[in-house]
C-alpha positions in Angstrom: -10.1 6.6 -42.0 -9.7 6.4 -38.2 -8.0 2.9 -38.6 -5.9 3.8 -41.2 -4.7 6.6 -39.0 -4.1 4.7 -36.3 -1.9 2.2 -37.7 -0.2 4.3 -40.2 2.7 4.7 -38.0 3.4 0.9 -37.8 3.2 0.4 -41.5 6.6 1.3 -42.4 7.8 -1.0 -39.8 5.9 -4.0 -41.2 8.1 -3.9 -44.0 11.3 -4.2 -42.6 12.5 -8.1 -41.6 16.1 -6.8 -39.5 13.7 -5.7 -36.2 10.9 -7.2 -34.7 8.6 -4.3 -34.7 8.1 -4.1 -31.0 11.1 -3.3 -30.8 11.3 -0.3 -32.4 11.0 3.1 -31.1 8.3 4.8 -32.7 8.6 8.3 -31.2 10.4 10.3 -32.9 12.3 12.5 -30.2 14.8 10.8 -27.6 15.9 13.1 -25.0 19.4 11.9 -23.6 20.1 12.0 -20.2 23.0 13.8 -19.9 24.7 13.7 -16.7 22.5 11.9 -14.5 23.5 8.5 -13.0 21.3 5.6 -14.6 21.4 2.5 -12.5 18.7 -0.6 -11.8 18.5 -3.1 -9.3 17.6 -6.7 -9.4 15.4 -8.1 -7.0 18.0 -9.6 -5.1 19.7 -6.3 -4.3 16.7 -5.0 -2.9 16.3 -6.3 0.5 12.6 -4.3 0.3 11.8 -6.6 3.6 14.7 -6.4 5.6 15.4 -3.2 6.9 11.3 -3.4 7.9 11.2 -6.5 9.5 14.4 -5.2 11.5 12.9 -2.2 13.1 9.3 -3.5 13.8 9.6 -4.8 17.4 10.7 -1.8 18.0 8.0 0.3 16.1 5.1 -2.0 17.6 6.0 -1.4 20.7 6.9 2.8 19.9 3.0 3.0 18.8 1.8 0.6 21.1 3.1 3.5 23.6 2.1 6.5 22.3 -1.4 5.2 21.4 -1.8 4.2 24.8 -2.6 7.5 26.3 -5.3 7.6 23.9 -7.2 4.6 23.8 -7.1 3.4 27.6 -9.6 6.0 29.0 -11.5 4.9 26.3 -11.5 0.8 26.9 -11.8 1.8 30.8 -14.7 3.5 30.1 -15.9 1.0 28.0 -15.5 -1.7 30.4 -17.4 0.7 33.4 -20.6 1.0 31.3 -20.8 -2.6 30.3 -20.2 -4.0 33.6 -22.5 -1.6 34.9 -25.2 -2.4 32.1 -24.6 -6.2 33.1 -25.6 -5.5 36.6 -28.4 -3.3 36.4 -29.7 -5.4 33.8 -29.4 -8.8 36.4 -30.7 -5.7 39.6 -34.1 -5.7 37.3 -34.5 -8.6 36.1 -34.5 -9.6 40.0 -35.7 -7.0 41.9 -39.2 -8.5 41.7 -38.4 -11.3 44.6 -37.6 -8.8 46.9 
């Protein structure tokens, strides 16, 4: 019964020859745009990359600015611990010559 259901709709299509039935609109209700501008672009209207690729020196070096602030104290401390690790790893390894 399910199936039957579920392809009722596309019977009455089957039958006509005129329309390729994936064509055909099988809602029933079509609400008209009335007043609103309708228009599509092709691809080569786009230009999706352009306007991106124009700006991004720019950009990189905006963020590479304001990040700075941020992330410096961080890499200089970074740097102090692990050139202190370094050498007070080497300091014990040879403080037994002494």
């Amino acid at each position: 019964m399910s199936v039957r259901a579920a392809f009722g709709k596309t019977r009455p299509l089957m039958a006509r020859y005129d329309v390729s039935p994936h064509l055909v609109k099988l809602w029933k209700t079509h609400k008209h745009t009335d007043g609103q501008v309708i228009r599509q672009l092709s691809p080569y209207e786009q230009k999706v990359i352009q306007p991106w690729a124009a700006h991004l020196p720019k950009e990189i070096l905006w963020r590479v600015t304001e990040g700075a602030w941020d992330i410096l104290p961080a890499l200089a401390a970074l740097y102090g611990v692990v050139t202190w690790g370094k050498w007070y790893y080497a300091d014990i390894c040879h403080h037994h010559r002494d």
